[in-house]
N, C-alpha and C positions, 0 to 999 in steps of 0.2 A: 518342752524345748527340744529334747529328742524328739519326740515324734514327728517334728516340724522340722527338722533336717532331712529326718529319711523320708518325707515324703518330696522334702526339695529336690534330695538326689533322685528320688524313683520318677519326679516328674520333668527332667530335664531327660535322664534315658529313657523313660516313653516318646518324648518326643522328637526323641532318633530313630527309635526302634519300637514301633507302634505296637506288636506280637511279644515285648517282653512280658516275661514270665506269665503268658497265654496261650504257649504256644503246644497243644495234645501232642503230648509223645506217647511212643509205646514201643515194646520192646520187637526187637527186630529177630528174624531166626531163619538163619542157613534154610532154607527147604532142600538144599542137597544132602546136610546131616541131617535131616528129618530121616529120608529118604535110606540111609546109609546107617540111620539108626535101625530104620523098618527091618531094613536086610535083614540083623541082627538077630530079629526077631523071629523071621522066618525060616534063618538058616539053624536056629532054634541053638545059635550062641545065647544067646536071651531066653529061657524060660520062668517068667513067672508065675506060670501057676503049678511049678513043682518045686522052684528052688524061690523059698521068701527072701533072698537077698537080692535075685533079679527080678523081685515082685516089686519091691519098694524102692528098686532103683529105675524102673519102668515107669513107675506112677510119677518118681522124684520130675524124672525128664519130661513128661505131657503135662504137668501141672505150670506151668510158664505158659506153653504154646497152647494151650487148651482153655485155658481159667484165668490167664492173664498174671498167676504169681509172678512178683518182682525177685531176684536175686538171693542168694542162698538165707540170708538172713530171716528172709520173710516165709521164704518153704519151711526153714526149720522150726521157726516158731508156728506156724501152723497148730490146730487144734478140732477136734473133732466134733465140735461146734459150730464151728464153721460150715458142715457141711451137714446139708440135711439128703439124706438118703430117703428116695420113696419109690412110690407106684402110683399108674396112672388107676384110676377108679371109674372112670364112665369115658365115652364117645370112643374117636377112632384110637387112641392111644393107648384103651382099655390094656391093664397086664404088661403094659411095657416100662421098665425102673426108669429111674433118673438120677442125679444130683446135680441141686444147686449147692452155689458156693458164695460165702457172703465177709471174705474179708475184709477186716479194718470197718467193721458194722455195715456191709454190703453199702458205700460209697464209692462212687469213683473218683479215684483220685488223679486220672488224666483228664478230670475235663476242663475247658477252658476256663475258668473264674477269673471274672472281673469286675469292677466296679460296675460295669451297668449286667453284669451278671453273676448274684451273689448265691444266686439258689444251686445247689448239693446236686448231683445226678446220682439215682441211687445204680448199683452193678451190682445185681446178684446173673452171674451165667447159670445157664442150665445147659445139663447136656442130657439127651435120652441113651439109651441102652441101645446099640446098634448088632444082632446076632452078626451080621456077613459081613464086620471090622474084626478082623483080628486084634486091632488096636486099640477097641474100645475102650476109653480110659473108666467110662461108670462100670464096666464088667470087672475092670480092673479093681476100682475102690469098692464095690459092693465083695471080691470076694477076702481082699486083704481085709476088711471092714468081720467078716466071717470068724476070722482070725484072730480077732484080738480080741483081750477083754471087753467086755460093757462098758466098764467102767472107765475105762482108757480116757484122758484127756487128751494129750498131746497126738497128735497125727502119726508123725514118723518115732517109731520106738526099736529099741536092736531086737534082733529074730532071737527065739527061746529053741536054742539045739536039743535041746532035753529031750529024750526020747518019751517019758515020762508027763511032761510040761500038760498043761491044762489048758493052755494061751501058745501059739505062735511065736508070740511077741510080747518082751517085760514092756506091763505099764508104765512101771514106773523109770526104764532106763529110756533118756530121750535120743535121739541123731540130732548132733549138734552142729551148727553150719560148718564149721570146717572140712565134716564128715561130708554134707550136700556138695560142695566146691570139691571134694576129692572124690565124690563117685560121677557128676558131672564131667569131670575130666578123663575119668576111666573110662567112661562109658564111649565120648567123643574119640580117643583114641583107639579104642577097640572098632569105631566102625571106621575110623581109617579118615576122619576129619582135620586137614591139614594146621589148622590151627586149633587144635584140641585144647592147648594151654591157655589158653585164654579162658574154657568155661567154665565159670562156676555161680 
């Protein structure tokens, strides 16, 4: 008897609104704080491959606009699992890294489903290893990936100041989304993003 109500309401607003809940979205992003992020980067406010707090605050920021992560929630929980790290083996690509990325079991989860289209899109992105990117987000994860335990599950974990330390980074301590929402916002502020409060 439920079921037969909420398909009477979903089929009186389909029939207003033919694209409800059909309708691909995807997450939208400033190209001028991209941009004003880059700066950052280059005026070497940002070094992550000497200070691992601007490492994994680097990687936090391209993983949305790069691999499609949604919202702090989903960066945080993040897992090293998710990502397979490699190399290319034969033809033109020979010797050049990668990573693919296969969140929420490499599904997409923007695509349109609907009754007359019930079939899964799978989303696994790849991205190659680019030397003349400064930006490169795989140079980025291959050298934080360097850094941390083998063992390491979760992705983002706090940097190990130990001078001593054996790992970069505790396995076992995680970054937890509040942490992603307040370096998100630091980071926008620092490059001078007029609505920086908003990101996280």
């Amino acid at each position: 008897e439920l079921l037969a109500c909420v398909c009477a309401v979903y089929n009186k607003r389909f029939a207003i609104n033919l694209t409800l809940a059909t309708v691909r979205t995807k997450p939208e992003y400033n190209k001028h704080a991209i941009k004003k992020f880059e700066a950052l980067f280059l005026t070497k406010h940002l070094q992550p491959y000497t200070n691992k707090d601007h490492l994994v605050k680097c990687i936090m920021w391209y993983l949305p606009c790069k691999l499609g992560l949604r919202g702090k929630e989903e960066i945080a929980s993040c897992l090293w699992q998710h990502f397979t790290l490699g190399e290319y083996k034969t033809r033109v690509k020979k010797g050049t890294n990668y990573i693919e990325v296969q969140i929420l079991g490499g599904i997409d989860k923007t695509h349109q489903l609907m009754t007359s289209n019930t079939r899964v899109r799978d989303y696994k992105p790849k991205l190659d290893k680019d030397n003349s990117n400064p930006f490169c987000l795989t140079k980025l994860i291959f050298y934080y990936r360097s850094l941390c335990d083998p063992k390491q599950e979760r992705f983002f974990t706090v940097p190990n100041n130990k001078l001593d330390a054996k790992y970069s980074f505790y396995p076992g301590r995680v970054v937890g989304a509040g942490k992603i929402a307040l370096w998100f916002k630091e980071i926008a502020h620092a490059a001078g993003v007029k609505d920086w409060k908003k990101y996280e």
